[in-house]
N, CA, C and O atoms as a GROMACS GRO file, in nm:
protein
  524
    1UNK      N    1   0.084  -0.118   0.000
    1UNK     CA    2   0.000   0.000   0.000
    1UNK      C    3   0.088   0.124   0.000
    1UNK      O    4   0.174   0.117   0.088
    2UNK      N    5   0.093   0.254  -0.086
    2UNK     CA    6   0.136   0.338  -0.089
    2UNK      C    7   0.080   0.423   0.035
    2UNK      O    8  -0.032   0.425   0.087
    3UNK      N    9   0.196   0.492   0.066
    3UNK     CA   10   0.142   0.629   0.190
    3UNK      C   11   0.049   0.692   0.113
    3UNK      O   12  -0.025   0.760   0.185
    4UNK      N   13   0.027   0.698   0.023
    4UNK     CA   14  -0.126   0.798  -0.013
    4UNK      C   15  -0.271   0.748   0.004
    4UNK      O   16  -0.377   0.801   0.038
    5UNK      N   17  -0.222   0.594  -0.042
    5UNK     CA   18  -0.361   0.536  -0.018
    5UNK      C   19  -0.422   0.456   0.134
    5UNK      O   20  -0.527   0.395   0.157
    6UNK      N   21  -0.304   0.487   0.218
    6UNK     CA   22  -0.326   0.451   0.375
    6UNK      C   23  -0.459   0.536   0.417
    6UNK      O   24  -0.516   0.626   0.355
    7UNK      N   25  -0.496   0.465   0.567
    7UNK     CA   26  -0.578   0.546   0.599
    7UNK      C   27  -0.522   0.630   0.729
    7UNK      O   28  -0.436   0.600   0.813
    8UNK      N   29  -0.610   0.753   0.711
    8UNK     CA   30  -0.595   0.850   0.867
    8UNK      C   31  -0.543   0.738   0.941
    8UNK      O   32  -0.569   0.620   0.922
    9UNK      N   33  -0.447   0.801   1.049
    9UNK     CA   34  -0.449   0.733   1.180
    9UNK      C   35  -0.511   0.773   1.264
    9UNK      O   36  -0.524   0.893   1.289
   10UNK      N   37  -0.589   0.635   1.353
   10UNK     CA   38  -0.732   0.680   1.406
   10UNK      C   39  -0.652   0.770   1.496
   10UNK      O   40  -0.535   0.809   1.500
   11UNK      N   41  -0.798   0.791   1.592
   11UNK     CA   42  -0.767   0.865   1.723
   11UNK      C   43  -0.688   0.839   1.796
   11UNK      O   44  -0.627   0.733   1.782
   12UNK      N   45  -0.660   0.922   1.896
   12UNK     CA   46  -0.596   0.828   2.052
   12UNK      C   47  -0.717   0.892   2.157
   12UNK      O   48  -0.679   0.990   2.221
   13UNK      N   49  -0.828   0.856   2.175
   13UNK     CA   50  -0.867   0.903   2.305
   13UNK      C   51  -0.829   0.943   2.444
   13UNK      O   52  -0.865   1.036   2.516
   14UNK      N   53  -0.756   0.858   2.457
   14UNK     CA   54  -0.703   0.842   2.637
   14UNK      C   55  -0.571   0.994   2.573
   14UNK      O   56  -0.557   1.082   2.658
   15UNK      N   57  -0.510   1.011   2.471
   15UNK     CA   58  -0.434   1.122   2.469
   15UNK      C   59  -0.482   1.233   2.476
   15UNK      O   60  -0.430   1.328   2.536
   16UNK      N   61  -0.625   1.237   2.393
   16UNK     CA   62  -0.672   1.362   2.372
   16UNK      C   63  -0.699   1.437   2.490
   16UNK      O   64  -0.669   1.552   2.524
   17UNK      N   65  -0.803   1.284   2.584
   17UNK     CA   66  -0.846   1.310   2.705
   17UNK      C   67  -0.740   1.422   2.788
   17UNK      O   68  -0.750   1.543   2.807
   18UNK      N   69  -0.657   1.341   2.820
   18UNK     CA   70  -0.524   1.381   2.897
   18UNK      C   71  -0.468   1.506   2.818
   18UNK      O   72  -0.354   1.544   2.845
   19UNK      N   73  -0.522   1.554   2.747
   19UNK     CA   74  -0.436   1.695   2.676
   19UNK      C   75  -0.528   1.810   2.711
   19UNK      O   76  -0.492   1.924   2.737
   20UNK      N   77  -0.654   1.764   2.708
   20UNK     CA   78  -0.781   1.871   2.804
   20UNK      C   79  -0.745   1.884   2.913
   20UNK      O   80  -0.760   1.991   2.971
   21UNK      N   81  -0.698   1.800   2.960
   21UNK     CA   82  -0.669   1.821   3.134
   21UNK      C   83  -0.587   1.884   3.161
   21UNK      O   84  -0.583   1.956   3.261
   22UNK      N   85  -0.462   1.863   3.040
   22UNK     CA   86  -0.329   1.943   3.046
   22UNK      C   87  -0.378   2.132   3.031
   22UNK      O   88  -0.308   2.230   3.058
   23UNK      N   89  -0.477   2.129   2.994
   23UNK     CA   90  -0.501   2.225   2.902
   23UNK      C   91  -0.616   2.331   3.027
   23UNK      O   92  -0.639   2.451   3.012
   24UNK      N   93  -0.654   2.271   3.108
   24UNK     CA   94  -0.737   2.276   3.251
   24UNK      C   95  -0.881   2.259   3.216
   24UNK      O   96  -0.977   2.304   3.278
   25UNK      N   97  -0.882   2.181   3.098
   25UNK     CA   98  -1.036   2.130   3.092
   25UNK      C   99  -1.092   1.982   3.053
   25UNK      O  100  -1.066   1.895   2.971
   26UNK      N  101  -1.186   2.006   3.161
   26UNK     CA  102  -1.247   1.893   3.204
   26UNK      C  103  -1.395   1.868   3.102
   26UNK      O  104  -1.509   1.911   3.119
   27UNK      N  105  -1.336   1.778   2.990
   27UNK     CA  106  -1.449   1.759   2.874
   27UNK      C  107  -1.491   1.588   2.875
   27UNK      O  108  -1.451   1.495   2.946
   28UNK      N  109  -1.560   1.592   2.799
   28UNK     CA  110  -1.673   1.440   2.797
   28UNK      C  111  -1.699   1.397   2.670
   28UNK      O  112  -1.740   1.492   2.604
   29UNK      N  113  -1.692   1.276   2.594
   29UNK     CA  114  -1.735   1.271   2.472
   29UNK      C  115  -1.871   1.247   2.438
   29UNK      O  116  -1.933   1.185   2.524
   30UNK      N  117  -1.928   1.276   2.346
   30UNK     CA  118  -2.099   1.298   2.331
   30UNK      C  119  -2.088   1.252   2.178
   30UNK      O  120  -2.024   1.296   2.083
   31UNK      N  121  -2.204   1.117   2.201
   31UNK     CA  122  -2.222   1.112   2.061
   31UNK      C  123  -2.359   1.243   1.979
   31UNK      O  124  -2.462   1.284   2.032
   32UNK      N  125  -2.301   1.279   1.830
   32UNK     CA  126  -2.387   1.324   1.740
   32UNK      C  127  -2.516   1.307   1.759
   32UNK      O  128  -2.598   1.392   1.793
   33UNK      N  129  -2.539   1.157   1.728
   33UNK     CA  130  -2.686   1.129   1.736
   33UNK      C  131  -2.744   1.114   1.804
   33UNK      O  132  -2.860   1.149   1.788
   34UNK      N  133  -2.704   1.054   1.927
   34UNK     CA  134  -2.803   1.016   2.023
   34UNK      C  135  -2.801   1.102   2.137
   34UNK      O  136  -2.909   1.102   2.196
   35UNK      N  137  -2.693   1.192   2.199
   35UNK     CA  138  -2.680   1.296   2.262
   35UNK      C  139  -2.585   1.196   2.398
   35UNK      O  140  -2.532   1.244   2.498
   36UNK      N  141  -2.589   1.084   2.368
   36UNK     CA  142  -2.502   0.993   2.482
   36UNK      C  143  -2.382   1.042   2.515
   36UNK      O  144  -2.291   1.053   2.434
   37UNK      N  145  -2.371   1.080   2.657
   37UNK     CA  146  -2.228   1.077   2.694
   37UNK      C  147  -2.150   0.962   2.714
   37UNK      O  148  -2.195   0.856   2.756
   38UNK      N  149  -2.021   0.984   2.680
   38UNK     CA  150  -1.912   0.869   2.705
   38UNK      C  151  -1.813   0.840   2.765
   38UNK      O  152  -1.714   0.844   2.693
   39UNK      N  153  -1.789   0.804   2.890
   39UNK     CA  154  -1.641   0.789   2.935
   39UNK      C  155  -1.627   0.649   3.003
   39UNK      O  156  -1.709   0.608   3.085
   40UNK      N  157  -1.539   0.593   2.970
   40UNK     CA  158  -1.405   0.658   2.926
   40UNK      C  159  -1.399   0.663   2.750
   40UNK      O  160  -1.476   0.618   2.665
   41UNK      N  161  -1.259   0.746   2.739
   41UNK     CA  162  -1.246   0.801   2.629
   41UNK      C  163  -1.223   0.690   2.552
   41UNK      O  164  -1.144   0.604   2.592
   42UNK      N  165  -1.321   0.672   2.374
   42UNK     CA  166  -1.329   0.580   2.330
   42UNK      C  167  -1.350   0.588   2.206
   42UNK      O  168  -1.449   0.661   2.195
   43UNK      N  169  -1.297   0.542   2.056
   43UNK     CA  170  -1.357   0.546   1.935
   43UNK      C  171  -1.469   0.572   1.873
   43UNK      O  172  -1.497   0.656   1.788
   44UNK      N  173  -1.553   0.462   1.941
   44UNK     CA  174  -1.700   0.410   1.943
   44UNK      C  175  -1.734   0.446   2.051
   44UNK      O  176  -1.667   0.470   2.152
   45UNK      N  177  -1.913   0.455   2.019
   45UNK     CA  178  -2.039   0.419   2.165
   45UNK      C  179  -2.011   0.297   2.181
   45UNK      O  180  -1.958   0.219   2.103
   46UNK      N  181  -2.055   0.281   2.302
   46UNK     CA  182  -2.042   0.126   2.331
   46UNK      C  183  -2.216   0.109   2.318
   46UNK      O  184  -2.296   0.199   2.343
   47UNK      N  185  -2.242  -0.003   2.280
   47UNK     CA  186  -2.359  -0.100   2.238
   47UNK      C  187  -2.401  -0.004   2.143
   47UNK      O  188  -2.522   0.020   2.147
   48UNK      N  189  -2.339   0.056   2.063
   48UNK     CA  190  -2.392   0.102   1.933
   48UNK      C  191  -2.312   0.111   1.840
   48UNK      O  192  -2.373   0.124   1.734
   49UNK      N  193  -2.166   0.110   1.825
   49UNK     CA  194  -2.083   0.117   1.772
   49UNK      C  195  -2.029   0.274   1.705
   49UNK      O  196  -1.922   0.297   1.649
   50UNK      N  197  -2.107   0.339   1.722
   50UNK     CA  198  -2.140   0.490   1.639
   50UNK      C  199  -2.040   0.562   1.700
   50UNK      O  200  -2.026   0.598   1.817
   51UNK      N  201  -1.939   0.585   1.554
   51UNK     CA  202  -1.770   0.666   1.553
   51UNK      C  203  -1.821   0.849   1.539
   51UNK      O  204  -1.765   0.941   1.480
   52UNK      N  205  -1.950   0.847   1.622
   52UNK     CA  206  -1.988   0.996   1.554
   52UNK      C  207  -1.939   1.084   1.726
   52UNK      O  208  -2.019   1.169   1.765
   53UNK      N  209  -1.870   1.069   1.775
   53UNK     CA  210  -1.833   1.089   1.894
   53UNK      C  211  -1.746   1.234   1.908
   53UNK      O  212  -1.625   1.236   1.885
   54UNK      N  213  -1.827   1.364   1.950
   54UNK     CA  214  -1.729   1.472   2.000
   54UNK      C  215  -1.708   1.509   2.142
   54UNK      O  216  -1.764   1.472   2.246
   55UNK      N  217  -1.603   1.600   2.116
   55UNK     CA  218  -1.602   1.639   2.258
   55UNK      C  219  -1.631   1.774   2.344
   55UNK      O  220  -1.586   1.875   2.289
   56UNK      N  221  -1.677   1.791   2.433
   56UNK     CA  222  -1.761   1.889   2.470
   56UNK      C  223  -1.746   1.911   2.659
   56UNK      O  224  -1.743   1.807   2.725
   57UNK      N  225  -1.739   2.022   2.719
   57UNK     CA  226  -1.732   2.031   2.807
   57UNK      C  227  -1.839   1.987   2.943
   57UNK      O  228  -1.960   2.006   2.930
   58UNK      N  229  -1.811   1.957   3.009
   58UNK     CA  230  -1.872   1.880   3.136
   58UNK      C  231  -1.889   2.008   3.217
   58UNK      O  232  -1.834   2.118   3.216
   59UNK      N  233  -1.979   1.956   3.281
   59UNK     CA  234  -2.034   2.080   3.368
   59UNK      C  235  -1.968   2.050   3.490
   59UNK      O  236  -1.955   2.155   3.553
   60UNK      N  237  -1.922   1.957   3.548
   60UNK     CA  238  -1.839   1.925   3.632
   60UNK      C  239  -1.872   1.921   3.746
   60UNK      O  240  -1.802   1.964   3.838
   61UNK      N  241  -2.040   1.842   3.766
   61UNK     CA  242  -2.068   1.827   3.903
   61UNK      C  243  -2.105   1.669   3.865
   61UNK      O  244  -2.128   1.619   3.755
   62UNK      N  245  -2.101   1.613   3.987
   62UNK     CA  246  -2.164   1.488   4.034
   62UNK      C  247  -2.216   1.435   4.144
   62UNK      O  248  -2.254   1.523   4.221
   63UNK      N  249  -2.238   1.305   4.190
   63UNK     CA  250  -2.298   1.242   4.307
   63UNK      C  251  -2.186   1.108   4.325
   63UNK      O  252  -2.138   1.033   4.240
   64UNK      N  253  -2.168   1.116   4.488
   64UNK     CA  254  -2.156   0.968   4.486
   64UNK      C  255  -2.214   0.821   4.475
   64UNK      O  256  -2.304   0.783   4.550
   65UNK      N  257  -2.173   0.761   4.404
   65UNK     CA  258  -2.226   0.639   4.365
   65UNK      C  259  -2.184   0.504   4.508
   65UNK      O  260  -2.255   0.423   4.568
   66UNK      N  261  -2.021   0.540   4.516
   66UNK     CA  262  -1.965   0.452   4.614
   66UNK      C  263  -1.852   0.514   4.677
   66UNK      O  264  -1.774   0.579   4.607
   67UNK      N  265  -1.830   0.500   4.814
   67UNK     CA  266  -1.664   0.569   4.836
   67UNK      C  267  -1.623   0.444   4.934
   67UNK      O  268  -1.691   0.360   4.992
   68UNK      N  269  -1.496   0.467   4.926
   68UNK     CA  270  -1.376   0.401   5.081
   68UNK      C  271  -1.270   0.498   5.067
   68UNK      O  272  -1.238   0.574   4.976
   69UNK      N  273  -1.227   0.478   5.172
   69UNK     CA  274  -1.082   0.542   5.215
   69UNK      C  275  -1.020   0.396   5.189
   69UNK      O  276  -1.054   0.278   5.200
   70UNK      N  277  -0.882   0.489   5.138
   70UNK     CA  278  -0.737   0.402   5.154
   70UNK      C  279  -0.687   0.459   5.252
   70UNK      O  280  -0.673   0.580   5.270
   71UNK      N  281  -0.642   0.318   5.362
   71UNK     CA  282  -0.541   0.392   5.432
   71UNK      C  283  -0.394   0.335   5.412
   71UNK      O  284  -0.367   0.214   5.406
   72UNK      N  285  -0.312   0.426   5.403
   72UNK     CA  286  -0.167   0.391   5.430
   72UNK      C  287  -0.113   0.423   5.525
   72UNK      O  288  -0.149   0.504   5.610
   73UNK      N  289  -0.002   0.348   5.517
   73UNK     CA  290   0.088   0.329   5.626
   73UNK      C  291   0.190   0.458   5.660
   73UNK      O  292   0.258   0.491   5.562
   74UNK      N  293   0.208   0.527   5.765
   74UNK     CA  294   0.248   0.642   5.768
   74UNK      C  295   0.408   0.638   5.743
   74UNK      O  296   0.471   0.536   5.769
   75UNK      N  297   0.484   0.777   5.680
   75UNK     CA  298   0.427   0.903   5.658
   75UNK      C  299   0.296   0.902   5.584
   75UNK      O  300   0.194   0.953   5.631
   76UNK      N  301   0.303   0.837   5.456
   76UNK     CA  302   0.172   0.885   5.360
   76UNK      C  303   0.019   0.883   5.482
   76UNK      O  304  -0.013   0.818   5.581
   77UNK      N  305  -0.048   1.009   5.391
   77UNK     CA  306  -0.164   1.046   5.429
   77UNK      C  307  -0.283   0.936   5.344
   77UNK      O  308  -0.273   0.895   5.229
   78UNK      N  309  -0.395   0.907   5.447
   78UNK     CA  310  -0.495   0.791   5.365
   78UNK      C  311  -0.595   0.900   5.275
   78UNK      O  312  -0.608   1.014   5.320
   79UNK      N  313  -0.665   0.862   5.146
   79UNK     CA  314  -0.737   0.913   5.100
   79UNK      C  315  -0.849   0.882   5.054
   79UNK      O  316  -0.868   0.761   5.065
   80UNK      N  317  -0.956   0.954   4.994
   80UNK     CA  318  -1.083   0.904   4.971
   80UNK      C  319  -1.069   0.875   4.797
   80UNK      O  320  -0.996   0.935   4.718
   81UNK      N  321  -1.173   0.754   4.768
   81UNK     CA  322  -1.143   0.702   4.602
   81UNK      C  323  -1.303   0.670   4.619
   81UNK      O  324  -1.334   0.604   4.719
   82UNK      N  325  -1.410   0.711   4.528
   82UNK     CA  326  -1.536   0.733   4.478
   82UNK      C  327  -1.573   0.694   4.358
   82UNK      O  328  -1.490   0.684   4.268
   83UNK      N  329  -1.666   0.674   4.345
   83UNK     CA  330  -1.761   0.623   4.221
   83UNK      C  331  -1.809   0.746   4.203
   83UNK      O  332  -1.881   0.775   4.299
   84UNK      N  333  -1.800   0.855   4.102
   84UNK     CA  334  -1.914   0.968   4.056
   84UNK      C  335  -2.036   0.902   3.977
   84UNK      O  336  -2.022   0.784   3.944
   85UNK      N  337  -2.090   0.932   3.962
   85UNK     CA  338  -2.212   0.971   3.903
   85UNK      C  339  -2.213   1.076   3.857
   85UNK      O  340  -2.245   1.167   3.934
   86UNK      N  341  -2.186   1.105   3.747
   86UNK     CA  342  -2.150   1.269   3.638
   86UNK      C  343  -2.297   1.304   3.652
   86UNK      O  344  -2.370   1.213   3.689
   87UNK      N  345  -2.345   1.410   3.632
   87UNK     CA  346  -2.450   1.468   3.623
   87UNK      C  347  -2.496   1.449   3.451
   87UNK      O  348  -2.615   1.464   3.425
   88UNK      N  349  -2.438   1.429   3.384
   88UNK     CA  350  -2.444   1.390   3.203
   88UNK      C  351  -2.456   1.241   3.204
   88UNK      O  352  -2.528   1.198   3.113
   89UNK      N  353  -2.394   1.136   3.297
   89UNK     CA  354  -2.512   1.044   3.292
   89UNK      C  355  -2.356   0.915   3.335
   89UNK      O  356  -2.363   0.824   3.417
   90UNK      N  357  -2.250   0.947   3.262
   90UNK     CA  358  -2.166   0.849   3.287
   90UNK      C  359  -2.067   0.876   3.448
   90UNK      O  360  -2.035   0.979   3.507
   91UNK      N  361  -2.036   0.682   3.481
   91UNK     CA  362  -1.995   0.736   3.597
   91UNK      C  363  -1.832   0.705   3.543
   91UNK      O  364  -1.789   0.691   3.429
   92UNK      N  365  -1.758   0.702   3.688
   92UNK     CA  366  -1.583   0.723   3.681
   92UNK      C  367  -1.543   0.691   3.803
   92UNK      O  368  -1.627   0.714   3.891
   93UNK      N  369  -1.428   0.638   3.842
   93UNK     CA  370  -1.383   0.661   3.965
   93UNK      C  371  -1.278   0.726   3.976
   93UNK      O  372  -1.201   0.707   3.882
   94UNK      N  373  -1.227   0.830   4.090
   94UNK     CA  374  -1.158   0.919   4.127
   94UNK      C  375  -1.127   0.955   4.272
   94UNK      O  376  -1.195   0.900   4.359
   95UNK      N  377  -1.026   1.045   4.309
   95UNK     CA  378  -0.984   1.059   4.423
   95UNK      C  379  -1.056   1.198   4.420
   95UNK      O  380  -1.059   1.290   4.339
   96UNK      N  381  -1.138   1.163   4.598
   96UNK     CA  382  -1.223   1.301   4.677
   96UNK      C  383  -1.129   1.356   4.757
   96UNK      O  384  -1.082   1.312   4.861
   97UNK      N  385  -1.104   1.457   4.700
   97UNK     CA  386  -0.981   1.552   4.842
   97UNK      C  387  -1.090   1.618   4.885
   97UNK      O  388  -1.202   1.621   4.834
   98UNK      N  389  -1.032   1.694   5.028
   98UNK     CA  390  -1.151   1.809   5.100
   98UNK      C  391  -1.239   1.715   5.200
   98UNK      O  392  -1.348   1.750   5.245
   99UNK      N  393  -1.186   1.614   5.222
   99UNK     CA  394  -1.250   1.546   5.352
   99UNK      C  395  -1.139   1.485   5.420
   99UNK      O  396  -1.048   1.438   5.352
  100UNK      N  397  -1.135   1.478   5.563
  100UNK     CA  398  -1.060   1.389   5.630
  100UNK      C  399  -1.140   1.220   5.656
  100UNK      O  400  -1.258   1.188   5.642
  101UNK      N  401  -1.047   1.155   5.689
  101UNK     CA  402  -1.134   1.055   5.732
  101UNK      C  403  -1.217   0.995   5.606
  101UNK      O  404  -1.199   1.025   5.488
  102UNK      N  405  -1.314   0.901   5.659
  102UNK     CA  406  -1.432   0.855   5.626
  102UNK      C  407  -1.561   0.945   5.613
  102UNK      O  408  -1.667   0.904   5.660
  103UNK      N  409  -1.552   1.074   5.548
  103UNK     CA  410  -1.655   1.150   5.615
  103UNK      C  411  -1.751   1.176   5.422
  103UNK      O  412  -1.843   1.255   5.404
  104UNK      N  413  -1.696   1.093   5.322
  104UNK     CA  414  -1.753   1.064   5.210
  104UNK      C  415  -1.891   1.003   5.251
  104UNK      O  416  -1.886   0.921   5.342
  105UNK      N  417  -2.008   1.029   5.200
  105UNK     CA  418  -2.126   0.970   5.176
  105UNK      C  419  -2.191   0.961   5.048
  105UNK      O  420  -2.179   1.043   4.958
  106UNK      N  421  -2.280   0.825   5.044
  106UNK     CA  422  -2.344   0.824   4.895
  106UNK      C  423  -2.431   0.917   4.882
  106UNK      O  424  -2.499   0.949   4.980
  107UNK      N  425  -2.450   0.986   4.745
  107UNK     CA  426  -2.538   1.094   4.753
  107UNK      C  427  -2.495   1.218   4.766
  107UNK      O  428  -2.572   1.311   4.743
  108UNK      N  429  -2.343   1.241   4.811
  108UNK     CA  430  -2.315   1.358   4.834
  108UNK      C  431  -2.272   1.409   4.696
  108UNK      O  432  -2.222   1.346   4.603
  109UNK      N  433  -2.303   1.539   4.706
  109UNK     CA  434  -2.276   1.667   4.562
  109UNK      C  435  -2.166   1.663   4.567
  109UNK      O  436  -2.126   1.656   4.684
  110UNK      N  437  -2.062   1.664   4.467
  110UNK     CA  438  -1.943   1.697   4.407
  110UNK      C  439  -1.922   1.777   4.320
  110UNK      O  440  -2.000   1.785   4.225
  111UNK      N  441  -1.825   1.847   4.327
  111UNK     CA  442  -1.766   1.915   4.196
  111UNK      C  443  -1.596   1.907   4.174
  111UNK      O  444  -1.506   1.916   4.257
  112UNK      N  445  -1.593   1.887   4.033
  112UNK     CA  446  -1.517   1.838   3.969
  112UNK      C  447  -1.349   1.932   3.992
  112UNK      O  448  -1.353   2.051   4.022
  113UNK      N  449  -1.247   1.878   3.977
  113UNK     CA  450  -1.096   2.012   3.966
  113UNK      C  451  -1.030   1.922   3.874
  113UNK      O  452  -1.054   1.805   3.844
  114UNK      N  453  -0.924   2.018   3.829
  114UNK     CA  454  -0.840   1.949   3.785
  114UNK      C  455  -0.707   1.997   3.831
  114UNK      O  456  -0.664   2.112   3.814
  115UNK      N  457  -0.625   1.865   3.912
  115UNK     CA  458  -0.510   1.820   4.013
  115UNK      C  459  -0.422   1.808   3.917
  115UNK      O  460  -0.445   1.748   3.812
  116UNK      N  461  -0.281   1.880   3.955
  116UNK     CA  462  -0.134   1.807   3.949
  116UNK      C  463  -0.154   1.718   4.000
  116UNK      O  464  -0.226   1.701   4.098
  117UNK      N  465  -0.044   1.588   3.898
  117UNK     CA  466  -0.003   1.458   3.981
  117UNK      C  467   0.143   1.475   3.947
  117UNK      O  468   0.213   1.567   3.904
  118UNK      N  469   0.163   1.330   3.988
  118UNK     CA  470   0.315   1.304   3.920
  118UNK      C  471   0.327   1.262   3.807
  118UNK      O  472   0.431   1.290   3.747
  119UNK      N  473   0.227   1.184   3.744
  119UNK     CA  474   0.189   1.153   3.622
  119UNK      C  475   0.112   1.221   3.505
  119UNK      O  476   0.072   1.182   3.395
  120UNK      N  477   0.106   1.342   3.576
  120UNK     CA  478   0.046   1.456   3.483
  120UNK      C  479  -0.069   1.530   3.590
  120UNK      O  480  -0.074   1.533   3.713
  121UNK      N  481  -0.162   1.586   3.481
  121UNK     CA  482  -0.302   1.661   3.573
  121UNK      C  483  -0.399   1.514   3.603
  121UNK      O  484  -0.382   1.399   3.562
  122UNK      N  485  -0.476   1.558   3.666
  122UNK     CA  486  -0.554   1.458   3.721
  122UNK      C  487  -0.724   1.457   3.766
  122UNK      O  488  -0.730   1.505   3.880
  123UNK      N  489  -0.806   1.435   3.737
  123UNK     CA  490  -0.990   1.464   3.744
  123UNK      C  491  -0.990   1.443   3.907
  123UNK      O  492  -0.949   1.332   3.938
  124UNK      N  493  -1.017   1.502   3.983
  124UNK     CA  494  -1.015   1.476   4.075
  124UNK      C  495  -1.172   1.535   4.168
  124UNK      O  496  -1.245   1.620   4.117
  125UNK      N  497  -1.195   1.486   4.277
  125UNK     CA  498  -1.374   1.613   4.299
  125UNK      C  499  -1.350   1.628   4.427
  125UNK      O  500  -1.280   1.549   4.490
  126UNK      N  501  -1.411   1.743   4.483
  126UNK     CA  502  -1.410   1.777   4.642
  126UNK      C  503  -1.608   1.793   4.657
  126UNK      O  504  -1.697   1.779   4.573
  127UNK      N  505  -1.612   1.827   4.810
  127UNK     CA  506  -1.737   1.846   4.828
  127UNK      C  507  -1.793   1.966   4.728
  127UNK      O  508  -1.712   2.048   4.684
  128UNK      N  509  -1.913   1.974   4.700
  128UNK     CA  510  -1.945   2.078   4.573
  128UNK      C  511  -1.972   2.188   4.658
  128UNK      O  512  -1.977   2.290   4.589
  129UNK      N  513  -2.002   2.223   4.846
  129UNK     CA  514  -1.975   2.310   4.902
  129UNK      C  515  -1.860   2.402   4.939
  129UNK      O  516  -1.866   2.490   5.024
  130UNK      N  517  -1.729   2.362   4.848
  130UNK     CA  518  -1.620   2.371   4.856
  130UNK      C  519  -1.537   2.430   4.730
  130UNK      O  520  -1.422   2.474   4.723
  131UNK      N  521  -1.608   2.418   4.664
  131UNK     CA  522  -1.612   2.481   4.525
  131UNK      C  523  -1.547   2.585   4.508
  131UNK      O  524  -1.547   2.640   4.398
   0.00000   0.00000   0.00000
């Protein structure tokens, strides 16, 4: 096959993702037709297959679905890791800063930041009273 008649190289989702974040925004993919949100970042809808997928900003609140604390072993500090419930419909899991302890509940409002890591920026949510 000649380089002319190759095709595009597809996407990279998980890059793009991670370049919004770099970028301090926190976006979601939405298909064309059906108005479905999508995460994680992906070619296709899932159970539809439909490559009609853009990307669009998140309003950046949610609910908890599930939480626990990790605890570690000291020095390190233990932290909270959650199930969201996006308000656009898909969930995620992530680290809740802005609480000590066990003091995460299901149901509670979140809103969304975006964290330095060591591995880059990071989706991260605190209480949405904290905002």
């Amino acid at each position: 096959m000649s380089a002319m008649s190759q095709p595009p190289p597809l996407p990279h989702p998980e890059a793009e993702w991670r370049a919004h974040l770099a970028a301090g925004r926190f976006m979601l993919q939405r298909s064309r037709a059906s108005g479905a949100f999508v995460f994680y970042p992906r070619i296709a809808q899932p159970g539809t297959g439909a490559q009609d997928l853009e990307w669009v900003p998140a309003c950046g609140e949610g609910r908890i679905h599930a939480a626990t604390l990790v605890r570690r072993r000291n020095p390190a500090e233990s932290y909270n890791v959650v199930l969201v419930d996006l308000a656009e419909g898909p969930r995620l899991m992530a680290r809740l800063d802005g609480l000590d302890g066990a003091g995460a509940h299901i149901g509670m409002a979140l809103a969304a930041r975006i964290t330095p890591g060591a591995d880059g920026p990071a989706l991260t949510f605190i209480p949405a009273g904290e905002a």
